[in-house]
C-alpha positions, 0 to 999 in steps of 0.5 A, a space after each residue: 519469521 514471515 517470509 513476507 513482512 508487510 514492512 520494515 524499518 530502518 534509518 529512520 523509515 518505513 518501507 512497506 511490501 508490496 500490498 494487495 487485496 490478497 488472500 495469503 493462505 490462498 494466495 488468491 484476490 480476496 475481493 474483485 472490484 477496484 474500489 474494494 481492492 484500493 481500500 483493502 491496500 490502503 486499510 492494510 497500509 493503515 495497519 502497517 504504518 501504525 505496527 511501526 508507529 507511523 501514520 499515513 500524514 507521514 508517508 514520502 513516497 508511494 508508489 502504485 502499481 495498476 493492472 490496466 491503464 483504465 483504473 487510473 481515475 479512480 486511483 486518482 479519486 481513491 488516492 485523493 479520499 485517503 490522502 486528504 492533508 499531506 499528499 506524498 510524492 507517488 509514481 503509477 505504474 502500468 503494469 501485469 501484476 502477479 496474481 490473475 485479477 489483481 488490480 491494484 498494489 502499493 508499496 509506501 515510504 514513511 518516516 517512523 516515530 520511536 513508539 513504534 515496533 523495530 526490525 
């Protein structure tokens, strides 16, 4: 068993982990720029979506975590390029993040289809 799963359904939905450019044998930042990071949380959010047989058109809720207020435009922009047909409802918050260097973690709502794996 995983003692992190990247997500989990349930009622319909799924409901990811926390997700972050972060290397989990080390437990380290896998990458330092924050447009890197964005992209590694949105390729990994791509990949958990699609395990459970969803698609990033149906996420309802995402909720981003940024390390430091400056980030905000470029979340913004980040967002906006992958999100480019139905936007979902989102919360930013500020914050510290767990991991020295960390900028950036996602956490998603979406519905799932019935194709997909269950837990």
């Amino acid at each position: 068993m995983t003692l992190f799963p990247t997500a989990r359904t349930g009622a319909g939905l799924v409901f990811t982990s926390g997700l972050a450019a972060i290397d989990p044998t080390t437990m380290t930042v896998s990458v330092t720029d924050f447009h890197a990071q964005a992209a590694a949380v949105f390729d990994q959010l791509d990949a958990a979506l699609l395990e459970f047989g969803s698609s990033r058109d149906r996420v309802l809720k995402l909720d981003c975590f940024l390390a430091e207020r400056q980030w905000f435009p470029a979340w913004n922009t980040a967002f906006s390029t992958y999100f480019t047909t139905a936007a979902p409802a989102r919360t930013t918050t500020i914050t510290t993040l767990p991991i020295e260097g960390l900028l950036i973690e996602v956490q998603a709502i979406a519905v799932a289809e019935s194709r997909g794996r269950s837990s």
